[in-house]
N, C-alpha and C positions, 0 to 999 in steps of 0.2 A: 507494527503496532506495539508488541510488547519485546521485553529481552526473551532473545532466542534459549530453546533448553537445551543445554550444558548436554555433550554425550561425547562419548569414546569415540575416539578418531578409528576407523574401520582403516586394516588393512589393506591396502589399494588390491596389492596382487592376488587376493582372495576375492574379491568383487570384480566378476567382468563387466565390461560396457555393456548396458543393453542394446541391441541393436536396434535401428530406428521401427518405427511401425510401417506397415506395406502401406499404409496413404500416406506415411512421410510423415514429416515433422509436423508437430502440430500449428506450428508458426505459418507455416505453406499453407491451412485449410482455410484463410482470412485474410481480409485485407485491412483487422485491426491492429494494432497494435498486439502480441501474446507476451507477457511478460512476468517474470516470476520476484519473488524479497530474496536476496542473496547475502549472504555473509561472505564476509572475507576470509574467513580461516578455511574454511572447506572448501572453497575457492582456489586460494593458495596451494592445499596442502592434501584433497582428494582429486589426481585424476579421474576419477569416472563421474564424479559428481558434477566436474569441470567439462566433461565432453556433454552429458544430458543437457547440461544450462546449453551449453552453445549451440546443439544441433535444434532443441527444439525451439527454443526463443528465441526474439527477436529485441525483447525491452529486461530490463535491470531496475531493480530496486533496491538501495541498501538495508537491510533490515533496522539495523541499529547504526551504522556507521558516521551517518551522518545529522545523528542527534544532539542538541546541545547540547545535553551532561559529556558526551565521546567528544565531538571537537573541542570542548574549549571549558572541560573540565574546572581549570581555576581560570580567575579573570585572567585576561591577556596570555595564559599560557595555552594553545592550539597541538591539538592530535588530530594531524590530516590521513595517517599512512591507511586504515581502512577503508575511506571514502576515495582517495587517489586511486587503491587498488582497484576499484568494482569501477571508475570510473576511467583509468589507464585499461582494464580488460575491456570494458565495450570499445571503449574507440579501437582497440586492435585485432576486436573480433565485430566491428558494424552493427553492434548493438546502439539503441537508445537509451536513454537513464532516466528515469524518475526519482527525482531530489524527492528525501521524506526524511523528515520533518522540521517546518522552522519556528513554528509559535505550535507548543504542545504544554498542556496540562502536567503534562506526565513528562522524566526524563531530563528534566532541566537542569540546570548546577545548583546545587545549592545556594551557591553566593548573589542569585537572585531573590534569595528571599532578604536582604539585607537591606535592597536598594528601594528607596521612597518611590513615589509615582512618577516624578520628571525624570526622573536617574534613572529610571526600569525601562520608559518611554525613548528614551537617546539611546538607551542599551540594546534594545529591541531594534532598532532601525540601526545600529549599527551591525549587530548580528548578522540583519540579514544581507544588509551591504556587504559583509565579509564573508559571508558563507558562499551565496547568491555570486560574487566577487570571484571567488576563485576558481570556480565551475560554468563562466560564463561563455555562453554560444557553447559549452556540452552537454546539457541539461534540458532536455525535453521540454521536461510538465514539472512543474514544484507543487507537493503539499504546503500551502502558506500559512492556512490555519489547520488545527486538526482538533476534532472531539470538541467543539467548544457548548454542546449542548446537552442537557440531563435527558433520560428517558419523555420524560411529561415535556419536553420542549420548552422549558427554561432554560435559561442559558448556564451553560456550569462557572460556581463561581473559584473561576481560577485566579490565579494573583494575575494576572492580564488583565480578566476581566475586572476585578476588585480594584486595581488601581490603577489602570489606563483608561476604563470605562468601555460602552457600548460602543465606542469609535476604535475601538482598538484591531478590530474586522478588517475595518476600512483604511486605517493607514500600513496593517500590516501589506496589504494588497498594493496599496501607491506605490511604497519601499519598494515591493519585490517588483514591480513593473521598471521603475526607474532603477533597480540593481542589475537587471537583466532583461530587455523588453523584446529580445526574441523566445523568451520561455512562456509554456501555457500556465496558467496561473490558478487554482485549485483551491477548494476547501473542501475539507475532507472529514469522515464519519460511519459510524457503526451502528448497528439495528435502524437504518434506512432505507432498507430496501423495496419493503414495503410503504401503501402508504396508512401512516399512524401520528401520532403528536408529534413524535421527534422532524420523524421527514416533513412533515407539515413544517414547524419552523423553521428547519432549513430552507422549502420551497418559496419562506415569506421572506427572509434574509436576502438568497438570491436575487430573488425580484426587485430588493429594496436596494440592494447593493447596485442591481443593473441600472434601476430609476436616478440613482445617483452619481452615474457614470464613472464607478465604483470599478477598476481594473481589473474584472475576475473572467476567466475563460473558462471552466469548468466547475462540476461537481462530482470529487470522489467517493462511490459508494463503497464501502468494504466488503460487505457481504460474506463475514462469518457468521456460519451457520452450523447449524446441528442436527442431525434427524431425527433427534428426540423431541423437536416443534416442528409443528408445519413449515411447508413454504410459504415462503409471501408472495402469496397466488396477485398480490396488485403492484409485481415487482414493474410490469410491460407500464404498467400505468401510471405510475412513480415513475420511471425513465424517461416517460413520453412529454408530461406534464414539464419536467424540470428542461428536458431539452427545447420546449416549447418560450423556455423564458431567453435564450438564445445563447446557450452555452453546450458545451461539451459535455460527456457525460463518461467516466471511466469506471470500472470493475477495479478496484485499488487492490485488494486484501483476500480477495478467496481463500476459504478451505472449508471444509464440510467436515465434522469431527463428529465421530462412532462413539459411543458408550463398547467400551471396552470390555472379552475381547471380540474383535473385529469375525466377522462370516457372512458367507455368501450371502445371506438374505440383506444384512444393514450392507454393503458393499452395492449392490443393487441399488437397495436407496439411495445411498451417496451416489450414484452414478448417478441418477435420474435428477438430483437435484440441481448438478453442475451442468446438467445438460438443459435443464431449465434456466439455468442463469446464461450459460451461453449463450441460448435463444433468445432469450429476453433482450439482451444487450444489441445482436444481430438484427432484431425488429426494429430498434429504433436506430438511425442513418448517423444520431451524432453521438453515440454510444464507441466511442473509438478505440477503446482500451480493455484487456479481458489481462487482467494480473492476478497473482496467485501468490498469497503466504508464505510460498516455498512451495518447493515440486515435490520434495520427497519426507518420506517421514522419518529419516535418519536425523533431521534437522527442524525438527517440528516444534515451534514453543505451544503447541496443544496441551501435553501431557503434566509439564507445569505449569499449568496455568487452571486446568480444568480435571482436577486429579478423577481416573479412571476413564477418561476419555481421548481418544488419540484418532492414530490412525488417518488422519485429515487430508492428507497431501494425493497428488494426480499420481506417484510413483511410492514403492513402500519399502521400508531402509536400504534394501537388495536394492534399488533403483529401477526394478519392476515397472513394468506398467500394469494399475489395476484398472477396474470398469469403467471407473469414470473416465480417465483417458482415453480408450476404447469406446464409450460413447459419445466423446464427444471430435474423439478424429476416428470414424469407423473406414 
């Protein structure tokens, strides 16, 4: 969702592996998809961080790697090596990938704000031709759109939507069917979990998208959270409802963030929260996907993002496993 925060590369040989949990990896306790946002540098360059991704999960996310402002920086000039990395480690460790992000509000190159409407519109579908192109038959599920909506269920007016118009949903969907049409195809978003304005207009989108035989196979819910608010106690009902209009349904973006510092009483609640979102997901059949922001809080972009609030992740810098992990593979 956002740029990862920046932190000091940990010592490998002062961090041990943690060893797995006595029910095993958490990937083994479902038959969804478990998948975590990974960066390439602690990928690369922490061993232990390297073995928790592998042992517990089964699906990949790039965090930022494969966004447009990172591939393709200035026009025609492309930076594949972080999106190749995350996407050469799953194939040689049997992982899946979730392509994220291709049409995004946020993150783009600047040299898009340059280009008129039909220039933006050829730009756009070539994007995804190229992107979508080069990761083809490796790529699971794609984010195709993402955040395209304000809190109240307006649409947010992003230069997409300001100059491609209300169709710009729908052909990004075509493109990315006809770029790769063995990939699940996605629109993706945050405070949806519940149901409120926002999710409502996505549940109207969806439906109008399907009515129009509109190429979409999914909807991804993010589902960061905080337990300084409630749960969104009608998350089962918002899942039920959207998988009811005949698409998929994935957990994109988990993490649960503490008001900092972190203790046993808010750890508790974060435990209970993920343990409610797990459920949630598990009740409804096309709910297929339970992914997470990142596993550990060594790599967490919480703490810049939400100053005094952290602590977010299943695992904590040490690579620890805390409650919530334990409550949700007991």
């Amino acid at each position: 969702m956002f740029a990862r925060l920046a932190v000091a590369t940990v010592a490998l040989l002062l961090v041990p592996v943690v060893p797995a949990s006595a029910a095993g990896p958490l990937k083994d306790r479902t038959n969804r998809y478990v998948g975590s946002a990974v960066a390439a540098q602690p990928l690369n360059s922490e061993a232990d961080y390297r073995s928790v991704l592998t042992r517990e999960f089964d699906s990949v996310t790039p965090e930022n790697e494969m966004k447009w402002a990172v591939v393709e920086p200035n026009r025609g000039q492309f930076n594949w090596s972080g999106a190749d990395a995350i996407v050469n480690y799953a194939r040689q460790n049997g992982k899946s990938v979730r392509g994220h992000t291709l049409v995004w509000h946020s993150q783009y190159p600047g040299w898009l704000n340059n280009l008129g409407s039909s220039e933006l519109r050829s730009v756009v579908q070539q994007h995804i031709n190229t992107e979508m192109g080069r990761y083809r038959g490796r790529i699971r599920a794609w984010d195709v759109v993402n955040e395209m909506f304000n809190e109240d269920g307006s649409r947010r007016q992003s230069i997409f939507q300001q100059r491609m118009g209300d169709n710009y949903v729908a052909d990004a969907f075509r493109w990315a069917r006809a770029a790769d049409p063995s990939a699940k195809l996605y629109i993706n978003d945050y405070n949806t979990e519940g149901v409120n304005a926002k999710s409502n207009a996505l549940y109207n989108l969806v439906r109008t998208l399907k009515q129009q035989g509109v190429p979409i196979d999914g909807v991804g819910i993010q589902t960061h959270l905080s337990i300084q608010y409630g749960f969104p106690t009608s998350m089962r009902q918002n899942l039920e409802r959207l998988a009811a209009l005949g698409v998929d349904i994935a957990i994109t973006e988990a993490d649960v963030r503490i008001p900092l510092p972190a203790d046993s009483t808010k750890l508790n609640t974060q435990a209970n929260y993920y343990k409610q979102v797990w459920d949630a997901c598990h009740a409804v059949s096309r709910c297929v996907e339970f992914t997470t922001w990142g596993f550990t809080d060594r790599h967490s972009w919480v703490p810049g993002t939400f100053p005094g609030e952290g602590a977010a992740c299943l695992f904590d810098t040490n690579l620890r496993p805390k409650p919530a992990y334990t409550r949700i593979n007991p």
